[in-house]
C-alpha positions, 0 to 999 in steps of 0.5 A: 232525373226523377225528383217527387215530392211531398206537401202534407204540412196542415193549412194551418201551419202553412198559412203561419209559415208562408202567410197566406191564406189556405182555402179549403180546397188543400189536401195534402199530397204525399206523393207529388206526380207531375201532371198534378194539379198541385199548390203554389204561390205566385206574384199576382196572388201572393197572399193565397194559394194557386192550383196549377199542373205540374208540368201539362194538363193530364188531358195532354198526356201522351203513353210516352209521358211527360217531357222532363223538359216541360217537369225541371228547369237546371238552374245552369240553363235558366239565363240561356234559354229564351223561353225559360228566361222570359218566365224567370222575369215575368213568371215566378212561383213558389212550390210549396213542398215538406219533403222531396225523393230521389232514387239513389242507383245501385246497379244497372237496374236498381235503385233505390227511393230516399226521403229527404226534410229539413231536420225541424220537420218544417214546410218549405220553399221550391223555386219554380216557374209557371206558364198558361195556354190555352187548351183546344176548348178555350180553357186558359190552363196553368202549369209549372216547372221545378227548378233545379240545382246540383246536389248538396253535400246532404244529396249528393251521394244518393243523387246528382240533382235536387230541387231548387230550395229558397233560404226562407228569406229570400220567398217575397224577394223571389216572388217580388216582380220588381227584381230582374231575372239577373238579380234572382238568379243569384238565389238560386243554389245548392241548399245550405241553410239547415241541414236535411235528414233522409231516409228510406222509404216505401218503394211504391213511390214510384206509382202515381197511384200511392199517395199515402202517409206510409210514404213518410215512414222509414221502412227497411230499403228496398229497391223498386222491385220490392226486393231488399237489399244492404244499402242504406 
């Protein structure tokens, strides 16, 4: 389930549409990766920005990559796993995001990338759930995890799976550490707020490396080899 993501929005508009403060340390990320220090907003720091890794510190990182169990929490699984349902109660997050990919399979081995945004171009709000430990120097690290929930009628036909995006008035009840892991849950859905636009773009998604303002751009679809191809 590769699921990327973008924040590029100005810290300006983002401090006007979450209310926090932005510190200098944003910088936009086009192409999100896990193992990325990223932004997020957390209930013990609700008025600023926090840096956490997404799934594990980089310095964990075996060849064989990173657990997609340690990058997506289903949001089916939530209530059913302890260690998931202890961070639901006492550890929430928001991941800041403008956009997110997915890959819409076309054959065995191809595949091709969409970007997916709300059509007012606005920044927004994806659940999530965060956690520390502590690394072999005695350094507390923080990471996170992307919630998930089946598609949506603007995703389902590219991919099965989306990240799990909050109606905006529910981010501060989200976050609100009064609110049971129970009662949270019902937040947690397929987005049918607004309605998405996608579109195709820049098959280079898939490397960690390329994390630039082309990945905005709707460019002819290509699968991941570069070839293009018919579908759209």
């Amino acid at each position: 389930m590769p699921i990327n993501y973008s924040i590029s929005t100005s810290a300006d508009a983002l401090e006007e549409f979450f209310n926090i403060e932005v510190s200098g340390k944003y910088i936009p990320v086009f192409n999100c990766h896990p193992t990325q220090l990223l932004p997020v907003i957390t209930s013990e720091n609700p008025e600023g920005l926090s840096f956490f890794y997404w799934g594990i510190n980089p310095g964990f990182v075996k060849s064989k990559g990173v657990s997609q169990k340690l990058l997506f929490a289903p949001s089916e699984e939530l209530l059913l796993k302890a260690s998931l349902k202890k961070n639901l109660k006492n550890n929430r997050c928001v991941i800041l995001a403008d956009g997110f990919y997915a890959w819409k399979t076309l054959s065995k081995k191809g595949r091709v990338p969409y970007r997916f945004h709300m059509n007012d171009n606005m920044p927004f709000a994806i659940a999530g759930l965060w956690d520390e430990f502590d690394n072999e120097e005695g350094e507390t690290i923080h990471t996170f995890t992307m919630i998930t929930t089946p598609a949506s009628k603007d995703v389902s036909d590219i991919a099965d799976r989306m990240p799990a995006i909050l109606n905006e008035d529910l981010i501060i009840e989200w976050l609100n550490d009064s609110n049971s892991e129970e009662s949270v849950i019902s937040f947690i859905k397929p987005y049918e707020e607004k309605p998405m636009d996608r579109y195709t773009v820049n098959p280079r998604l898939d490397d960690p490396e390329f994390n630039h303002p082309d990945l905005l751009i709707k460019v002819p679809a290509a699968d991941q080899f570069g070839n293009f191809t018919l579908f759209n």
